[in-house]
C-alpha distance (Angstrom), angle and dihedral (degrees) to the residues before:
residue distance angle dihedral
X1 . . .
X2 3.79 . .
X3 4.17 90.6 .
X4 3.83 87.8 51.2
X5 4.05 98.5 48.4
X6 3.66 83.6 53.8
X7 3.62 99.3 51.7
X8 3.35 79.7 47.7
X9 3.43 103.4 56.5
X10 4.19 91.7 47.3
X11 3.14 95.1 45.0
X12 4.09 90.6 50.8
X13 4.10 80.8 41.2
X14 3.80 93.6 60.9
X15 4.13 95.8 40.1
X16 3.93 82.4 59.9
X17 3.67 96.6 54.4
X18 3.68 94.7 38.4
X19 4.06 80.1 55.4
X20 3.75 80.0 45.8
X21 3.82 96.4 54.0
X22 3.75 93.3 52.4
X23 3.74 93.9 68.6
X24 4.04 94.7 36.1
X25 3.85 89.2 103.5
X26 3.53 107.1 28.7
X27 3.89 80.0 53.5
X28 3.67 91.5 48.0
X29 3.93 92.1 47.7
X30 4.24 87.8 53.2
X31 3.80 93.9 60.5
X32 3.53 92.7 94.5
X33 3.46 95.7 52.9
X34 3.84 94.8 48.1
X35 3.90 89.8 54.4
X36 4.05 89.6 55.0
X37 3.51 96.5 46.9
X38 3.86 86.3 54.9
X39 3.28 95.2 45.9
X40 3.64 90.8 52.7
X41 3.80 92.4 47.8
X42 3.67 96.6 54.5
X43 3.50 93.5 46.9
X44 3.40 96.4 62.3
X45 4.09 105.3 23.7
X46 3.84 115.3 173.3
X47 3.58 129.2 -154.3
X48 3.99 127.5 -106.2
X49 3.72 107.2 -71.9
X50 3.77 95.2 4.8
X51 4.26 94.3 73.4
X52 3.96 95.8 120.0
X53 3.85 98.4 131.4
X54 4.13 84.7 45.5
X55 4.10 91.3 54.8
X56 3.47 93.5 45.2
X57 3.78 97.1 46.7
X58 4.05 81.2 43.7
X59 3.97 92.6 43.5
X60 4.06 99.8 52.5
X61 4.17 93.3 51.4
X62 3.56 92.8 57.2
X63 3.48 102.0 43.8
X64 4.19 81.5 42.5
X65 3.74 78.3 58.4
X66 3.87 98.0 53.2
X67 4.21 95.5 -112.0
X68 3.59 119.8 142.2
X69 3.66 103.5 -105.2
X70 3.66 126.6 -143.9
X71 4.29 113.8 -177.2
X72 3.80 133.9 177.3
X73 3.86 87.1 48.5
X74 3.81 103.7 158.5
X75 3.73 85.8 -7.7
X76 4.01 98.0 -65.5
X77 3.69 100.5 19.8
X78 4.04 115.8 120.3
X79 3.89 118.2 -162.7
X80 3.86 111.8 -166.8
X81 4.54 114.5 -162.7
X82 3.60 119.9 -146.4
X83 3.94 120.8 177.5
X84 3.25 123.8 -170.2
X85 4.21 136.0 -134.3
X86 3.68 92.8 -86.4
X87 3.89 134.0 23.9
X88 3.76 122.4 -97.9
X89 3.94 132.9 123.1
X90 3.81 135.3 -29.0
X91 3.54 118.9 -107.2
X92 4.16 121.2 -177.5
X93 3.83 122.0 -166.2
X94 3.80 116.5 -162.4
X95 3.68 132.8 -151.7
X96 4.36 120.6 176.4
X97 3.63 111.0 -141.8
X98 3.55 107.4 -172.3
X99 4.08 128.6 108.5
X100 3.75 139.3 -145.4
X101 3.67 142.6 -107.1
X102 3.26 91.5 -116.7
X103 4.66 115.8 121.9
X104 3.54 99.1 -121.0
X105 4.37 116.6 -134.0
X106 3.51 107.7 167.6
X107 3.67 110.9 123.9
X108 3.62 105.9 -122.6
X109 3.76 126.2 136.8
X110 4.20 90.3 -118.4
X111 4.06 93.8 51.9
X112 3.76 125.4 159.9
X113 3.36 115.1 -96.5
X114 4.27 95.3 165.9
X115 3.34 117.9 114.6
X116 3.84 134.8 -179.1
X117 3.89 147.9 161.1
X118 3.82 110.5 -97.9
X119 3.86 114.5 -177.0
X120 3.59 88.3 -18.4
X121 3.55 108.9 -54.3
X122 4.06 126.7 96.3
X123 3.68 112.0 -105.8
X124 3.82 139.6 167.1
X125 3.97 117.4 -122.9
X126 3.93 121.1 -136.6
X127 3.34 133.6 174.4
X128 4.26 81.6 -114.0
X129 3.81 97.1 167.3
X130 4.00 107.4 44.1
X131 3.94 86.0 -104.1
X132 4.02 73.1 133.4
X133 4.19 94.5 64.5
X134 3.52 90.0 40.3
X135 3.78 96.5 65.9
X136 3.85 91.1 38.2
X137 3.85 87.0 54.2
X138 3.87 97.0 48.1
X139 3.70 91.9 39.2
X140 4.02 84.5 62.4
X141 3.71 94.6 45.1
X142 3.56 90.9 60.1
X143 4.10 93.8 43.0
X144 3.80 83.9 60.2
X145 3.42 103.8 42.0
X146 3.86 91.1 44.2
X147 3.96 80.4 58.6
X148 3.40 94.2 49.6
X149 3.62 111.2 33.5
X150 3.81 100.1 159.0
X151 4.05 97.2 122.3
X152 3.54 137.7 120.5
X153 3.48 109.7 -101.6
X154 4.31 135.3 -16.4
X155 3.56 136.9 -43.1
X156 3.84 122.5 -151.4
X157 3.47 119.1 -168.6
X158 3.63 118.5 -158.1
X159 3.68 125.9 -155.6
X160 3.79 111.1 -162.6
X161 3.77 127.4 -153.8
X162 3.69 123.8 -166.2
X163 3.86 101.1 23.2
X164 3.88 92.0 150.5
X165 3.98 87.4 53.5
X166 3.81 146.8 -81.8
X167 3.43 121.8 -76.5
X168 3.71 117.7 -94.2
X169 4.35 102.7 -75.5
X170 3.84 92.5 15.3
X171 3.73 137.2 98.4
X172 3.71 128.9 -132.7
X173 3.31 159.9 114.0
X174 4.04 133.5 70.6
X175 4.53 85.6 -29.6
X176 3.62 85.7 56.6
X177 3.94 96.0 38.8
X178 4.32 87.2 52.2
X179 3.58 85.6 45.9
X180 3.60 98.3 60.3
X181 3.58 94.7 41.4
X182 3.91 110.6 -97.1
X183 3.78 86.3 147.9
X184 3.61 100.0 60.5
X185 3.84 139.3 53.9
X186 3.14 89.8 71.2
X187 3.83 99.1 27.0
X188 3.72 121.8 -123.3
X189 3.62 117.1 -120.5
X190 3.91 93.4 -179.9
X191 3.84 138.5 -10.5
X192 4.36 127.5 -144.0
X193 3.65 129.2 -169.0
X194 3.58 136.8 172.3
X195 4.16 134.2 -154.9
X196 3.63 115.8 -156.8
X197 4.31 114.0 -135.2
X198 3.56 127.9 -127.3
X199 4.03 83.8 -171.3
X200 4.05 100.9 42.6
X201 3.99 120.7 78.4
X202 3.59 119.4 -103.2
X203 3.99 102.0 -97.3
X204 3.33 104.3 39.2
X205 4.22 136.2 99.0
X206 3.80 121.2 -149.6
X207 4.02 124.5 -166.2
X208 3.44 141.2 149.1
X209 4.06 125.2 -153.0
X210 4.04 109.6 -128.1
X211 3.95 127.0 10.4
X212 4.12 98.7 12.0
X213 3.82 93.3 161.4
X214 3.22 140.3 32.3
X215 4.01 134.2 -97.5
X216 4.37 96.8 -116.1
X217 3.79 123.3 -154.1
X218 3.50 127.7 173.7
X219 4.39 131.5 -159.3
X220 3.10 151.9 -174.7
X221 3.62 133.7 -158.9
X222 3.52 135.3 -165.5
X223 3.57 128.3 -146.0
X224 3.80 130.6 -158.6
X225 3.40 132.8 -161.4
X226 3.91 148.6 148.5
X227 4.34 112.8 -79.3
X228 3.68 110.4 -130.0
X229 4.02 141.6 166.0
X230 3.96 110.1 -85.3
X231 4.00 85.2 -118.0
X232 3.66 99.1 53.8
X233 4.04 109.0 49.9
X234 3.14 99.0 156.0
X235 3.94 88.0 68.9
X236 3.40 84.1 61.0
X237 3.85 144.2 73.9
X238 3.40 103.6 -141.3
X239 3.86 116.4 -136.4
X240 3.69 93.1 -175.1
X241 3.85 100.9 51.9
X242 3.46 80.5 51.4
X243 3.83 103.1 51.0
X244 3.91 81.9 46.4
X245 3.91 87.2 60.2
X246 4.01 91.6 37.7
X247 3.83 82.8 55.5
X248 3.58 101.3 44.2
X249 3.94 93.1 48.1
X250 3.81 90.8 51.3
X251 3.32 94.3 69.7
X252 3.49 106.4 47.7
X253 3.81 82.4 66.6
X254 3.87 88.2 69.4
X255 3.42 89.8 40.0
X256 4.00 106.3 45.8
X257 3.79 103.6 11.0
X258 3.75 102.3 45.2
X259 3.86 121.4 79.8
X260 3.38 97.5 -133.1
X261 3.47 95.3 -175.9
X262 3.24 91.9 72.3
X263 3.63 102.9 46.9
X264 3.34 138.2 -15.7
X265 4.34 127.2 -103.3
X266 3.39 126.0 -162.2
X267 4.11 129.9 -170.6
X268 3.20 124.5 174.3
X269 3.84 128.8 175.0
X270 3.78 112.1 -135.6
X271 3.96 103.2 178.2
X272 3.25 144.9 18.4
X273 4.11 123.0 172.7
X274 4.01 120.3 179.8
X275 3.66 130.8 146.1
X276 3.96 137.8 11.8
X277 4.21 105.1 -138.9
X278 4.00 137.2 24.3
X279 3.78 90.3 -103.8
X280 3.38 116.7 50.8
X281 3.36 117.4 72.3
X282 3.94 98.3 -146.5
X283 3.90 139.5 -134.4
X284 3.93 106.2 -114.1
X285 3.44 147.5 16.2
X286 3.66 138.4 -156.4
X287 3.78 131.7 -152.9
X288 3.94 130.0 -170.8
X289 3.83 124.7 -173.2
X290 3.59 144.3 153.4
X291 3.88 131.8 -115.7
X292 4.00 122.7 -160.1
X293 3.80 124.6 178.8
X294 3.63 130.4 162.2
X295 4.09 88.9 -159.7
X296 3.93 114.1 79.2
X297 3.57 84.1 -158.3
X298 3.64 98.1 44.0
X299 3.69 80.0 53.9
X300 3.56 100.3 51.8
X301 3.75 88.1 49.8
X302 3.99 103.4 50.2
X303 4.10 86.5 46.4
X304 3.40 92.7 58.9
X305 3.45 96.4 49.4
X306 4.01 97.2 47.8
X307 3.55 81.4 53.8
X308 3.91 95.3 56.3
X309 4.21 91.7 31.6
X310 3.53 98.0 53.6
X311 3.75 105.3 62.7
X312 3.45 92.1 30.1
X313 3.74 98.1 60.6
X314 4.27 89.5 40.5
X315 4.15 86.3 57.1
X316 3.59 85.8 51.3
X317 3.46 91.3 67.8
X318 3.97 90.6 34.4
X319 3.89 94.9 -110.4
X320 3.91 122.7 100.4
X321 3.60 141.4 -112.8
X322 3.85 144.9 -163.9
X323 3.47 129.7 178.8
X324 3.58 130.7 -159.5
X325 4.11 116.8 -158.9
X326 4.28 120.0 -158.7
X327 3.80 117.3 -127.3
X328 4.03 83.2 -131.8
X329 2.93 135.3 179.4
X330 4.40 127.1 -39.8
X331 3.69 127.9 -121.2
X332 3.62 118.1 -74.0
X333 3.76 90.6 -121.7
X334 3.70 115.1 -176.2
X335 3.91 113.9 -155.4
X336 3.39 107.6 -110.4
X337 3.73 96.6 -144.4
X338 3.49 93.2 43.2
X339 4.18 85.2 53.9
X340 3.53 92.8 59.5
X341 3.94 94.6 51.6
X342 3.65 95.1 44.9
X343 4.07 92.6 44.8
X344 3.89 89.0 82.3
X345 3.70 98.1 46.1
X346 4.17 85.7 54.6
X347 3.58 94.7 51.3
X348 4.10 96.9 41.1
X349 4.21 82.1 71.4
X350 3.76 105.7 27.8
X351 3.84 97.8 36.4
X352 3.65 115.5 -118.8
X353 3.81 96.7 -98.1
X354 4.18 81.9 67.1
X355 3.62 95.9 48.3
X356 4.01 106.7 85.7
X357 3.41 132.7 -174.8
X358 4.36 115.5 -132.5
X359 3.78 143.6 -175.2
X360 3.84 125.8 -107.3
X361 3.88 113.3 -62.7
X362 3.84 116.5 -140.2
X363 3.32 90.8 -143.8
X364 4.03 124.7 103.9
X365 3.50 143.1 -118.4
X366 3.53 133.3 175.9
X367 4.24 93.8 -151.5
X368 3.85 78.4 89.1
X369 4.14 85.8 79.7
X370 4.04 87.4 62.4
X371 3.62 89.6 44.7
X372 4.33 95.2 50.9
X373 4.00 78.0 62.0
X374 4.16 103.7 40.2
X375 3.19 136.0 10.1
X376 4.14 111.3 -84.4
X377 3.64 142.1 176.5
X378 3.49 123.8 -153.4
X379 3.91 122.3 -172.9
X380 4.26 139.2 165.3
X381 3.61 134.1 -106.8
X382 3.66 126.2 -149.7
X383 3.79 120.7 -119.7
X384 3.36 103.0 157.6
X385 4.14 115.8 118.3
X386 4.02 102.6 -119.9
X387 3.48 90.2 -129.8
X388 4.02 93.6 68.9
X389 3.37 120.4 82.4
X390 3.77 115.7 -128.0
X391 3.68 94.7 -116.5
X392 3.39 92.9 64.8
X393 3.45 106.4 44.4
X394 3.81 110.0 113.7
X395 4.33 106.8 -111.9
X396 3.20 120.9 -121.8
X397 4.15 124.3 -83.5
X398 4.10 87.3 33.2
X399 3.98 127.5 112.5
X400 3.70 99.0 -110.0
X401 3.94 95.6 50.4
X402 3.70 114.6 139.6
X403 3.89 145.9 167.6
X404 3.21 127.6 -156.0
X405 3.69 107.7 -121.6
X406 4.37 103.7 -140.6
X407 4.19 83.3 69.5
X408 4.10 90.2 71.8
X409 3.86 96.1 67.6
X410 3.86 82.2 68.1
X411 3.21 93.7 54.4
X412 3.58 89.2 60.8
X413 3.66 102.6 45.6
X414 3.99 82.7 55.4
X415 3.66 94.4 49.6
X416 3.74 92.3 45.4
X417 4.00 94.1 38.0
X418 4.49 94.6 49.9
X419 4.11 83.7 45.2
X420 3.66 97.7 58.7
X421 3.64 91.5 37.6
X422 3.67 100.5 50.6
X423 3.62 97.4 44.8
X424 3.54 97.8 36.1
X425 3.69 91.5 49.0
């Protein structure tokens, strides 16, 4: 029995790069096309919610490409159907298309020049996350499978708006896309995604089975105090002695009440606005932060105690304090099982020396809401140029962030390679 499961197995190995082959040059011949639909992308990025120009643009190649075409999904969100010849599961591949406020000064030829006011402050938008190769990547997935539709079963591709979250009052994103139903009719069976690197060479995959990303939650707390002159504190209540404290105290709940052994915590305050002169000492003060955990109950636990910490260390200092904690976003959680089939697939177009095995990332990513409702598996792309070193690669989210444009083509190949495999398994 063993010696026929692995005959099996090759022989099933070989049919899938055979099936692999057969797009090698039609994939080959779309790299062009990929590169200018980045291009265009990142030249004119749009924020979460706001991506109208990018759905469009997204909208009129699928239905150039026969697809059934579903727009206005989570308010930007496009959803393109492909069955195959013969019936079989239901497969969806996900992109996010939407950019950052972030003013763009990389010196490329196809440089931001948008600009916008985001929560009241003037800010350039760039494509500061890859959210740009991603579409271009999906969009020529479905170009080649809508050339070669003879698969088992149906492909839905999903383009995502507001990955890096709704505006303030607003709903959006992949919770808002499950919510109105962009996993059923047809049913999912399972869901992939990719992120392209900024740190990772060009040519390689990265994934992890399990928790791959981190639970995110962001706050805000307000402090109150007592307004005084700069030269008389002590007619004051000082909110920002006290946010200082606040501050302080929150992280020795990382430090000495997390096991962090177990799994990592990370908090990290992003903002904090108080005051309008040198000498007044002023009335309030407001905090905002972020929160990731890969632990539920870890989670659980260091919530519970901002809660109680906060206003206890403001009344310390006799001002007051409330703090406000985001449901946020889940754990990217990639199906273990589902891991383990895919695995093959990655390494049949990277070659398994390129296909590496990580830790837990702290950053976030709200593909974990598809994968709370299917089974999903989530993995990284390299765009990083080999010949820069990863400590000076600009991170992601920062003006000089940039990807190397020959690491998308694998991106393809994978999409392409874990499609035929999965549904022609």
């Amino acid at each position: 029995m063993k010696t026929k499961l692995v005959a099996l197995f090759t022989i099933l190995t070989t049919l899938g790069v055979y099936a692999q082959q057969g797009y090698e040059k039609q994939i080959a011949d779309i790299e062009n096309k990929i590169i200018e639909w980045r291009r265009y992308f990142h030249e004119h990025p749009e924020l979460s919610n706001r991506e109208f120009n990018t759905a469009k643009k997204i909208e009129q190649h699928l239905k150039k490409l026969g697809l059934e075409v579903q727009t206005g999904v989570a308010k930007t969100g496009v959803v393109g159907l492909l069955k195959g010849k013969r019936p079989g599961k239901t497969l969806a591949l996900r992109a996010d298309i939407d950019a950052l406020p972030v003013t763009e000064r990389t010196d490329v030829p196809f440089k931001s020049e948008v600009t916008t006011e985001f929560r009241g402050v003037k800010t350039g938008v760039m494509h500061a996350c890859g959210h740009d190769t991603h579409i271009a990547i999906l969009m020529a997935v479905a170009e080649l499978f809508a050339k070669n539709n003879d698969f088992a079963g149906t492909i839905k591709f999903i383009f995502q708006p507001a990955e890096e979250g709704a505006p303030p009052g607003e709903e959006g994103g992949a919770e808002l896309m499950v919510k109105e139903g962009v996993l059923e009719n047809p049913k999912v069976d399972a869901i992939f995604g990719l992120h392209i690197g900024a740190g990772q060479n060009v040519g390689s995959i990265s994934y992890k089975p399990g928790g791959t990303m981190a639970a995110s939650q962001s706050f805000e707390i307000h402090v109150k105090g007592k307004q005084s002159h700069g030269s008389r504190p002590w007619a004051s209540v000082d909110p920002i002695m006290a946010s200082v404290k606040i501050i302080d105290g929150l992280q020795t709940l990382v430090s000495r009440e997390m096991e962090l052994t177990k799994e990592a915590v990370v908090l990290s305050i992003g903002k904090i606005s108080s005051g309008v002169r040198s000498n007044i000492i002023p009335e309030e003060a407001h905090i905002v932060g972020t929160l990731r955990t890969l632990d539920y109950g870890m989670q659980a636990q260091i919530n519970q105690r901002m809660k109680e910490m906060v206003p206890a260390i403001a009344k310390a200092y006799r001002a007051e304090a409330t703090i406000d904690i985001a449901k946020g976003y889940p754990i990217t959680y990639n199906d273990p099982i589902l891991t383990a089939q895919m695995l093959p697939s990655l390494r049949k177009v990277a070659g398994t020396e390129n296909v590496h095995l990580i830790k837990a990332i702290t950053g976030a990513e709200d593909f974990s809401f598809f994968q709370k409702e299917v089974p999903g598996f989530y993995f990284f792309l390299g765009g990083k140029p080999i010949d820069v070193p990863a400590d000076e690669a600009a991170p992601h989210h920062t003006p000089d962030f940039y990807i190397d444009e020959s690491g998308m083509l694998l991106g393809v190949k994978a999409f392409v390679q874990m499609t035929l495999d999965y549904l022609g398994e």
